[in-house]
Each structure stands twice: as C-alpha cells, then as structure tokens.
C-alpha positions as CSV (number, residue, x, y, z in Angstrom):
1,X,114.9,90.2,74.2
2,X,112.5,87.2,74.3
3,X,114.4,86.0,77.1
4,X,114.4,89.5,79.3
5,X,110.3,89.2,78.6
6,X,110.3,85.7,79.8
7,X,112.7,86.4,83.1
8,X,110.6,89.4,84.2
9,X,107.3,87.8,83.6
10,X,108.6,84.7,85.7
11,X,109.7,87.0,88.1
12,X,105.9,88.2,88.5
13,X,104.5,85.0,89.1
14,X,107.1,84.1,91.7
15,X,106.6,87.2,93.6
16,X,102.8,86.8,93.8
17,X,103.5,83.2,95.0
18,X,105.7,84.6,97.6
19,X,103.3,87.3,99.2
20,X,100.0,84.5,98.9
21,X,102.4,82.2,100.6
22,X,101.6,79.5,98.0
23,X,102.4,75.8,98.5
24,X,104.8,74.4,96.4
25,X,102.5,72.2,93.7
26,X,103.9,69.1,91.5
27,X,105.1,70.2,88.2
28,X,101.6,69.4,86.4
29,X,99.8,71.7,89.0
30,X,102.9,74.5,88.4
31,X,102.3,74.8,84.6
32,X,98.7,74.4,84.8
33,X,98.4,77.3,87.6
34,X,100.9,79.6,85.6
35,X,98.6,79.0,82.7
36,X,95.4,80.0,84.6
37,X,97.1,83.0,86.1
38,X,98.3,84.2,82.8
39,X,95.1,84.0,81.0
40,X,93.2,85.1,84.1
41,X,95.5,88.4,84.6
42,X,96.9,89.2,81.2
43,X,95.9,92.9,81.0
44,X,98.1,93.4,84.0
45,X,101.0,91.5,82.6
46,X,100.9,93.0,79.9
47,X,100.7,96.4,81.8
48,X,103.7,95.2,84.0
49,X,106.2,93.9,81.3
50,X,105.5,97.5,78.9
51,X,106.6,98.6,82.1
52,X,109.6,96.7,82.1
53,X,110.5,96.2,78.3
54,X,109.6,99.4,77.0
55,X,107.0,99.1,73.5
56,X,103.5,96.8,74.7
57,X,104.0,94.7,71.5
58,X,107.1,93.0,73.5
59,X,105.1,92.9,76.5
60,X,102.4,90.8,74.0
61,X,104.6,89.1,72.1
62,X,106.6,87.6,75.6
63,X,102.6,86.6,77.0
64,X,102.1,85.0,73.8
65,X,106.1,83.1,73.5
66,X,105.6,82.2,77.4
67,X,101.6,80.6,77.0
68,X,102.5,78.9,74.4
69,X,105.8,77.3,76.1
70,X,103.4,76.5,79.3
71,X,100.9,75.0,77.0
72,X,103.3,72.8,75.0
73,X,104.5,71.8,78.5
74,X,101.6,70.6,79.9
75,X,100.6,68.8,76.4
76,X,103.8,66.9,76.0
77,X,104.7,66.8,79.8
C-alpha cells in the first residue's frame, strides 16, 4: 500500500512540474524542491491521495513515509 501512496504522490509532483514547465534541477535541487513543495502544500496532498487511497490516515501516513525518505536523501545524499 505504502508503495501505491508513494507512486500517486510522485505522480502529483511530476504533473505540476509538467504544467509550470519546470527545468530539470540537479538531484540536490530535486529532493530539496520536493521537500518544499510537500511541506508547503500538504493539506492538498493529503486531500488528493484520500482521494486516491481511500481512509486520510493512508494519505498521512504516505506524506509522512515519503518526507522522511526525501529528508534522509538529502542528509546522506
């Protein structure tokens, strides 16, 4: 299930980066923008994935698993 979160919330962020027409940044920049846009726009994640996945706990719990991947990623990365 984790992995269905994770897919559709990646999914999000490439669509918006599609429609903005965003650049594509160095890895450092990626993670660090994913980051900022998950923190910045969480209540509609979180909206979008309940959507998706069905109870909002799995739409938390996927926000949560997918910062702290990002996070680890730009800390050991």
């Amino acid at each position: 299930m984790r992995w269905i979160a994770f897919t559709a919330l990646r999914k999000i962020f490439d669509d918006r980066a599609h429609k903005i027409g965003a650049a594509v940044p160095d890895a450092a920049e990626d993670l660090f923008a994913l980051r900022s846009l998950l923190v910045d726009r969480y209540g509609d994640h979180k909206s979008r994935l309940a959507r998706r996945l069905g109870p909002t706990d799995w739409a938390e719990e996927a926000l949560q698993d997918t910062y702290l991947k990002l996070d680890s990623s730009v800390t050991t990365g």
